[in-house]
MDTraj code that builds the backbone (N, CA, C; nanometers):
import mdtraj as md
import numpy as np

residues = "UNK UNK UNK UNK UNK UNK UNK UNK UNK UNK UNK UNK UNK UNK UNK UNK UNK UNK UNK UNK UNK UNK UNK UNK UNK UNK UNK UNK UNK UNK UNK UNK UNK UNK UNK UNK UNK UNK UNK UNK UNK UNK UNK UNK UNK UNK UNK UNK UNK UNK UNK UNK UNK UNK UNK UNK UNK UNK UNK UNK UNK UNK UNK UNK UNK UNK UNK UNK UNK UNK UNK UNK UNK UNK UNK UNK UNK UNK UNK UNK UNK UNK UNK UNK UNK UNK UNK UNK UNK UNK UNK UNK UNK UNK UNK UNK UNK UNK UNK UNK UNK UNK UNK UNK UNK UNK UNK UNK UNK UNK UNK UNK UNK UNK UNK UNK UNK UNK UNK UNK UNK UNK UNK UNK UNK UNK UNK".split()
xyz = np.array([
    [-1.7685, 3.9334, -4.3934],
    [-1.7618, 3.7989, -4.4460],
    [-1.6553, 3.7169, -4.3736],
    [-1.5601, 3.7838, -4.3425],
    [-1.3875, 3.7264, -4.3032],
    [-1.4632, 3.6813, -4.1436],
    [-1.5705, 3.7922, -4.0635],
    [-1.6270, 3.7146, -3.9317],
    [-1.6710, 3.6418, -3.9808],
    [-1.7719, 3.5876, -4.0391],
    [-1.8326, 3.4954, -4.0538],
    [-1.7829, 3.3543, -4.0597],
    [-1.7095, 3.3735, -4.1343],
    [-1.5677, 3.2326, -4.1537],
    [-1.5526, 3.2092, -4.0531],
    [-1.4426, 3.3135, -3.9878],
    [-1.4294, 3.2574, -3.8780],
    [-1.5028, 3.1685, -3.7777],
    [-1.6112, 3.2263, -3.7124],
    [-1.7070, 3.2414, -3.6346],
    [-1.7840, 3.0605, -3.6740],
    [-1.7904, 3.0127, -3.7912],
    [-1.7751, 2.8959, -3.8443],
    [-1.6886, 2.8019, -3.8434],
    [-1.5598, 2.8093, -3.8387],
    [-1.4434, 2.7393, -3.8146],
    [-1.4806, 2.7367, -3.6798],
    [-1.4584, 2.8094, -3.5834],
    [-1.4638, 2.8039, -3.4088],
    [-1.5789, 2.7360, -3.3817],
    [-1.7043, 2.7303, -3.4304],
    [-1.8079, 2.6470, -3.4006],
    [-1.8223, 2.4598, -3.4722],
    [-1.7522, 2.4781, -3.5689],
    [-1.6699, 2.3427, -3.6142],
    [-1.5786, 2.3236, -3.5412],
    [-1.4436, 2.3713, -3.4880],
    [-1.3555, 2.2780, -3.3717],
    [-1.4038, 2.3361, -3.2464],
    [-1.4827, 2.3697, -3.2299],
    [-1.5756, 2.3551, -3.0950],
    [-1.6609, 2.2414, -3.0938],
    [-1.7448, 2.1899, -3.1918],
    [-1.7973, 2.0557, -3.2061],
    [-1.7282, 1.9620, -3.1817],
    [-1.6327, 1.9999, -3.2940],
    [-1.5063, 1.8407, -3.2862],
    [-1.4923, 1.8372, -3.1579],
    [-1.4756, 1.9187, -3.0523],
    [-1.3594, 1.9052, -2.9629],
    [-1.4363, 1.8385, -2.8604],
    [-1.5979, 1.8662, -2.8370],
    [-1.6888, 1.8074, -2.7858],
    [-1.7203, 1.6791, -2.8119],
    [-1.6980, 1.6086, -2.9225],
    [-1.7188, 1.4932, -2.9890],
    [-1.5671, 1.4091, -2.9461],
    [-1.4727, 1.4818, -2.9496],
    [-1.3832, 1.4118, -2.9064],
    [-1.3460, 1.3779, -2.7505],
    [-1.3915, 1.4891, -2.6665],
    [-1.4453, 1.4645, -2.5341],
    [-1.5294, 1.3429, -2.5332],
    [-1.6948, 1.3249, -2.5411],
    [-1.7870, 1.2214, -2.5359],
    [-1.7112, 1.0895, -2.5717],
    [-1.6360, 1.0671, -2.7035],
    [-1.5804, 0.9635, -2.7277],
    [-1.4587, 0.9311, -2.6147],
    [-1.3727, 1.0165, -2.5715],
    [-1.2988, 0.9662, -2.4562],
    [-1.3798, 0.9577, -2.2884],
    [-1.4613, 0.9702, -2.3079],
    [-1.5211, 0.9726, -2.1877],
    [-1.6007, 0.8141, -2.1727],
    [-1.6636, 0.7654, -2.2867],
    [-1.7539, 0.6675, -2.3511],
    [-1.6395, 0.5553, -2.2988],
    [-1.5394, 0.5525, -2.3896],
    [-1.4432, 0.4632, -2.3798],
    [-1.3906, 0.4411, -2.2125],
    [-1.3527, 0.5564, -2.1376],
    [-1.3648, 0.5291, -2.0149],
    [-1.4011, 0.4944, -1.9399],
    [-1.5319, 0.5148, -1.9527],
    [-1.6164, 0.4518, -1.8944],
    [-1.6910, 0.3282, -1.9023],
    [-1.6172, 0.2506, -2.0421],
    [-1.6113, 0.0902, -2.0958],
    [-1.5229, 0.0431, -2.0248],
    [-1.4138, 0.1093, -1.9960],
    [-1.3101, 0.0109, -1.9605],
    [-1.3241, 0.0197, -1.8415],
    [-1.3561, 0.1169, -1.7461],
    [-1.3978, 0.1212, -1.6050],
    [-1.5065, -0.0093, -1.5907],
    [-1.5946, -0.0285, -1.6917],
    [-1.6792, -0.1175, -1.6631],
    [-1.6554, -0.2656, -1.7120],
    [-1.5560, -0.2849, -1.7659],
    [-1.4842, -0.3675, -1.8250],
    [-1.4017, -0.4440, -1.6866],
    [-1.3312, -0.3464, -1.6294],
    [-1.1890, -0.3293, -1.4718],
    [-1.3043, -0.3865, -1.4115],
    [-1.3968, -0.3448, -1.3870],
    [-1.5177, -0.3552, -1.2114],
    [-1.5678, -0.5206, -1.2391],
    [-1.6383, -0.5803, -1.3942],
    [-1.6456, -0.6514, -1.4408],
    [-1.5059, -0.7810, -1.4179],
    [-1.3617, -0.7744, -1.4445],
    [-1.3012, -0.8773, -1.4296],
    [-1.2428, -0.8604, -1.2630],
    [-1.2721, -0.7496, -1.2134],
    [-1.2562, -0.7879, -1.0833],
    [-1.3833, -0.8650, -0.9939],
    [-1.4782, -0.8866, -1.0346],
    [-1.5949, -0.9135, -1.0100],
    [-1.5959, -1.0610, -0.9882],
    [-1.5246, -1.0750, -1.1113],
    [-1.5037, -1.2485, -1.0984],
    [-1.3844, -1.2828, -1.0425],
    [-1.2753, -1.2321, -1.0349],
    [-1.2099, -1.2341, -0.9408],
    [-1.2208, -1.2909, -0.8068],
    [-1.3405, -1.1816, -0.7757],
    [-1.3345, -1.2101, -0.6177],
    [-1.4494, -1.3630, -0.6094],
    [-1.5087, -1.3530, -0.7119],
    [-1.6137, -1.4701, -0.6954],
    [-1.5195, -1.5619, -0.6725],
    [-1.4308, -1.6033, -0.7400],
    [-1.3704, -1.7155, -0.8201],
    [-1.2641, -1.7257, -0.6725],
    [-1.2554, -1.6470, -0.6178],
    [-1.1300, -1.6728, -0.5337],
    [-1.1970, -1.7146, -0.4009],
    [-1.1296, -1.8123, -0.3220],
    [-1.1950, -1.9229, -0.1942],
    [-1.1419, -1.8209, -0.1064],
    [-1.0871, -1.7547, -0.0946],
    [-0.9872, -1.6440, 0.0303],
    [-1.1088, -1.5116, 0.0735],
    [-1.2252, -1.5649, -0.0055],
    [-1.3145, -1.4280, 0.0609],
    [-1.3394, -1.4537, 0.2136],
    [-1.3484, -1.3518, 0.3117],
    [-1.3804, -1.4284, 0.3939],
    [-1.5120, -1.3081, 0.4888],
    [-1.5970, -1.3742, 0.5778],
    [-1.7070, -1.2618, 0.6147],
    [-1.6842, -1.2424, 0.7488],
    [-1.7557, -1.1366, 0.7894],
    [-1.7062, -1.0577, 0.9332],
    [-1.7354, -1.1906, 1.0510],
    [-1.8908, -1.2317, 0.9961],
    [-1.9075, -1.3008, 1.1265],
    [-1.9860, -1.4105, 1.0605],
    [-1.9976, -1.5162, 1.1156],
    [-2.0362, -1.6444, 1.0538],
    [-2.0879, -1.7098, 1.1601],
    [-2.2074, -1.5923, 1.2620],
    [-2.2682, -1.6607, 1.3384],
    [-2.4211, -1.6055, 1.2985],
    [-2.5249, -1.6800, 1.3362],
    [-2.6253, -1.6322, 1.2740],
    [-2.7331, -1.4984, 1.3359],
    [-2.6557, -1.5178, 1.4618],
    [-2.7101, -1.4053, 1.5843],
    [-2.5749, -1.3054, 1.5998],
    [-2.6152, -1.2117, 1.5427],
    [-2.5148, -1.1245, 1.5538],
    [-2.4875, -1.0275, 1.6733],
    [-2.5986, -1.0534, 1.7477],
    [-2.6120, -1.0010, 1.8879],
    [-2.5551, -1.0370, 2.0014],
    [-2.4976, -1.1865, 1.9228],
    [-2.3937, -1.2131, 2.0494],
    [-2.2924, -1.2848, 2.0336],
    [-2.2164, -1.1999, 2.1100],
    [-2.0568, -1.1916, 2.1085],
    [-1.9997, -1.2106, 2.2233],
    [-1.8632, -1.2637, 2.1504],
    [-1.7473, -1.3242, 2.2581],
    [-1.6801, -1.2365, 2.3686],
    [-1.6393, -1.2801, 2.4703],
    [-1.5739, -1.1849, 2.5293],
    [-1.4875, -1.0941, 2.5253],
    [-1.3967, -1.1196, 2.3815],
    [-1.2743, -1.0155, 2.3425],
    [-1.3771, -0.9455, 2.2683],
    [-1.4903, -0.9311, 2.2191],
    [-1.5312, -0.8226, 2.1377],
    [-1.5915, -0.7037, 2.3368],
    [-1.6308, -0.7712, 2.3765],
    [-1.6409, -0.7242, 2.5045],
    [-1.5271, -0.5861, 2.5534],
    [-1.3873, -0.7224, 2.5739],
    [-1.2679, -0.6435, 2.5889],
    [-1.2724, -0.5027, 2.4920],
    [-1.2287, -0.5473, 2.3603],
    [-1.2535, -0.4885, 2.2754],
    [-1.3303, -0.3238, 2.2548],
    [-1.4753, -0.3722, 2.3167],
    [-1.5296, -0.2292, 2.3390],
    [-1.4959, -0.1222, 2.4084],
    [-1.4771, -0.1770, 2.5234],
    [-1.3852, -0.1253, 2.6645],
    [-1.2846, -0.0787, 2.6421],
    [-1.1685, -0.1335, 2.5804],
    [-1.0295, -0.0851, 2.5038],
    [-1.0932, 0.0165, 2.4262],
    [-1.1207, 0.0213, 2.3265],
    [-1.1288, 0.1095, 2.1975],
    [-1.2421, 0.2271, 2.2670],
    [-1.2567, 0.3181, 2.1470],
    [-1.2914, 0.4474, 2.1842],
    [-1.4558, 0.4236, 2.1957],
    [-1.4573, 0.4988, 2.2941],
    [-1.6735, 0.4839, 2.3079],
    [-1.7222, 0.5917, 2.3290],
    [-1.8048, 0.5612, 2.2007],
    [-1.9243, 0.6616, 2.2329],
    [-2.0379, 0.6977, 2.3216],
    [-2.0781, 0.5930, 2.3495],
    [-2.1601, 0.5690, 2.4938],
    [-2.1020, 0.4447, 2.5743],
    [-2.1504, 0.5203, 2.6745],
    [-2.1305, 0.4710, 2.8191],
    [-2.1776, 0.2864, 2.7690],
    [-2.1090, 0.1950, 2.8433],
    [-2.1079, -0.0016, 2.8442],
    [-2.1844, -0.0220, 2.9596],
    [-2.2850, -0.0974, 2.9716],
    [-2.3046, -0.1624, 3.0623],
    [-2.2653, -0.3474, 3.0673],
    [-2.1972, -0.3622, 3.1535],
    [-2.1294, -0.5130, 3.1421],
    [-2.1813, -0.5804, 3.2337],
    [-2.2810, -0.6809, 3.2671],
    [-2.3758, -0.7491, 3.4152],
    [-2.4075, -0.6241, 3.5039],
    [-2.4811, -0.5528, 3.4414],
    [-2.5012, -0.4444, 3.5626],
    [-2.3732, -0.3552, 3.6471],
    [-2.2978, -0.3447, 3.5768],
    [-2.1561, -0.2426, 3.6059],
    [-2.1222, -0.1731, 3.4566],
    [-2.1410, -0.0615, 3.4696],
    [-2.0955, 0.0883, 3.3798],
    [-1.9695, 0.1304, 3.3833],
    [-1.9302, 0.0614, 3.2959],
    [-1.8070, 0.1729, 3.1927],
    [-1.7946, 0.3000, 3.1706],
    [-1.8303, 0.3779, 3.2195],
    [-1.8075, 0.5476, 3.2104],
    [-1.7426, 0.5175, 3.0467],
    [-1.7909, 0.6514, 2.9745],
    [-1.7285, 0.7165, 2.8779],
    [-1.5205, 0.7384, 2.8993],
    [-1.5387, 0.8501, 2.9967],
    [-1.4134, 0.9317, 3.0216],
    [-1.3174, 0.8063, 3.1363],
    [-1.3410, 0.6822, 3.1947],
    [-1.3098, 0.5930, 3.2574],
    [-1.1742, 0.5448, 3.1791],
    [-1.0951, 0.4788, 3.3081],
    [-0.9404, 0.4477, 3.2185],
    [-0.9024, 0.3162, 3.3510],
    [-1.0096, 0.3024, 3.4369],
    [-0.9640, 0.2090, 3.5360],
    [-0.9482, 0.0759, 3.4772],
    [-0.8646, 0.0345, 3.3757],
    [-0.9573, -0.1193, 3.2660],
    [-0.9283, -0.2348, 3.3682],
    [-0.8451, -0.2353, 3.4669],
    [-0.8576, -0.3190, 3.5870],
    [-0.9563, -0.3407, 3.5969],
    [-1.0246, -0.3015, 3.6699],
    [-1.1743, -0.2611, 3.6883],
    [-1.2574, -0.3069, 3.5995],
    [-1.2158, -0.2357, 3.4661],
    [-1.3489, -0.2541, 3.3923],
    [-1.3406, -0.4328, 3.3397],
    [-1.2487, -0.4701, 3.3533],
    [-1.2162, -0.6230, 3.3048],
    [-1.2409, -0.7021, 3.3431],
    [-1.2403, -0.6500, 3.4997],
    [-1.2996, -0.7917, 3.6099],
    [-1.4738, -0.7964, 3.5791],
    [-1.5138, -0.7092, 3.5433],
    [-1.6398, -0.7468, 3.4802],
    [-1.7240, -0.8509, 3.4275],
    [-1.6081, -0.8563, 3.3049],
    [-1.6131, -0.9733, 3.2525],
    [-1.5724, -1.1055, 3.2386],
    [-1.6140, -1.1881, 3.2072],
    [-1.5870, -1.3117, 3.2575],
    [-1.5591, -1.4150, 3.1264],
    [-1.3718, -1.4391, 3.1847],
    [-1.3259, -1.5090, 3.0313],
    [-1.4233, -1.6149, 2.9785],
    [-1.3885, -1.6152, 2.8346],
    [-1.4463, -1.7129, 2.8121],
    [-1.5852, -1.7522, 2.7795],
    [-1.6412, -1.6437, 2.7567],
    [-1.8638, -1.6740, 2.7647],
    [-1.8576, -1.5455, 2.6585],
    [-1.9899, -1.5899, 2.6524],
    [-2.0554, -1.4920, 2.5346],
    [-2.1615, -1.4067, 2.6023],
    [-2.1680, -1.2793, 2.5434],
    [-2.2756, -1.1958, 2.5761],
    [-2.3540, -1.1587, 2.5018],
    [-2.5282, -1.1104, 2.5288],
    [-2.5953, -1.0702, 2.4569],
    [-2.6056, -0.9479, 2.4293],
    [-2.5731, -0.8454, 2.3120],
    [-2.5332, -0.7139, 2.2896],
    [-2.6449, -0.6862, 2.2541],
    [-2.7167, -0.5593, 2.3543],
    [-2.8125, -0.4680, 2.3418],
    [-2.7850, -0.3127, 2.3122],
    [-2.8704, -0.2370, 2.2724],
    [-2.8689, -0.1328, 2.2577],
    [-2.9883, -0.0374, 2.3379],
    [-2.9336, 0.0677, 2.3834],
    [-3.0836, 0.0580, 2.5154],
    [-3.0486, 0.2337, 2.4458],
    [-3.1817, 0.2810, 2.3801],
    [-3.2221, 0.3792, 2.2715],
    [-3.3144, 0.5076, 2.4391],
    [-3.2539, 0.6402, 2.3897],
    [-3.3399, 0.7484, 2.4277],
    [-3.4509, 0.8213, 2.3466],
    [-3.5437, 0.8743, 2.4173],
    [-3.6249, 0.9157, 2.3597],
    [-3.6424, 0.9523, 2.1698],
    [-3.5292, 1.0067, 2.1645],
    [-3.5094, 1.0708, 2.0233],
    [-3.4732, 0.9274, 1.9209],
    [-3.4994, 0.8253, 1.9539],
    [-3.4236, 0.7271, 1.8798],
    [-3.2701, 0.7056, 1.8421],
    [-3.2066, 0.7601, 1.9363],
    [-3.0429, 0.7448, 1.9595],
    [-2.9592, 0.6788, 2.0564],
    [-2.8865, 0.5858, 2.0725],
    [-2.8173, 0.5023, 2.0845],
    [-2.7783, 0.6332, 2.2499],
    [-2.8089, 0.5172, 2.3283],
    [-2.7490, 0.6036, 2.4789],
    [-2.7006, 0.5231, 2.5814],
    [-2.7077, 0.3827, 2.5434],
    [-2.6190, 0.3267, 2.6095],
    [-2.5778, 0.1506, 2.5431],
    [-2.5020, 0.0854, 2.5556],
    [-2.4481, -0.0420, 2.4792],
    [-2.4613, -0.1236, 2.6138],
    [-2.5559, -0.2526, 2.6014],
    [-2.5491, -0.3462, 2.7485],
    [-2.5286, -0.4762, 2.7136],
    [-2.4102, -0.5430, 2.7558],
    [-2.3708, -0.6572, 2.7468],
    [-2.4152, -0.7524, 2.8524],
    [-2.4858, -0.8683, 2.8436],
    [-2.5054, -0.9769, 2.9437],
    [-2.5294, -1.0842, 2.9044],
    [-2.4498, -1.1537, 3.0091],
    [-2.3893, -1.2633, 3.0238],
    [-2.4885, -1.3794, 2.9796],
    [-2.4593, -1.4764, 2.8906],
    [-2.5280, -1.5645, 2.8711],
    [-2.4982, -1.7307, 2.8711],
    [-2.3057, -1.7409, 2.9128],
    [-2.3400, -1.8817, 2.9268],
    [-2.1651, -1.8849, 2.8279],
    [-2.1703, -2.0166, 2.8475],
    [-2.0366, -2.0235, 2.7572],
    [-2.0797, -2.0950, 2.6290],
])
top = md.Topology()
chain = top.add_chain()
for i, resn in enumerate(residues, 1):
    res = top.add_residue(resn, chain, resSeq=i)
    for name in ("N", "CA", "C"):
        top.add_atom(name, md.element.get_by_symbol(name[0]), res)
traj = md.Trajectory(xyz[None], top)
């Protein structure tokens, strides 16, 4: 009989304790949605948002995004007016006179068989 009790009590604050879990979890997850909610308007409400690019052709870009590529780390090989950027290349002398201050280029992506990105070609389109 004395198991039995027991065995009843432990399955009563085993409930509770589950019930009191769900309820802190519930609530957490109000106020998480509550937080996401006044930050929401936040950002609406605030004029300081600002977007990556605010041109309508995103394919073409200025010459420091040019620079830019050349500087920073690459995954594939650049073509810039028909002159290649090597991967493992460090001549940026070289690779700079390429380009030509001041103009915009049209950014291609020139895809291998498998549908993967195998080379990045920039050309020249004008200022």
């Amino acid at each position: 009989m004395r198991c039995s009790i027991i065995h009843v009590i432990e399955l009563i604050l085993g409930a509770l304790l589950l019930g009191l879990g769900l309820i802190y979890l519930t609530s957490q997850q109000k106020a998480l949605t509550r937080l996401t909610d006044n930050i929401t308007i936040l950002v609406i409400e605030d004029n300081n948002v600002y977007q990556q690019y605010n041109m309508t052709n995103t394919n073409e870009v200025s010459d420091i995004e040019v620079y830019a590529a050349i500087m920073g780390y690459r995954d594939f090989p650049i073509m810039v007016d028909d002159n290649i950027v090597p991967l493992n290349g460090h001549d940026y002398e070289l690779y700079f006179s390429y380009v030509r201050d001041g103009n915009y280029y049209n950014k291609e992506y020139l895809y291998d068989v498998n549908r993967h990105v195998s080379m990045i070609i920039y050309t020249y389109m004008g200022m």
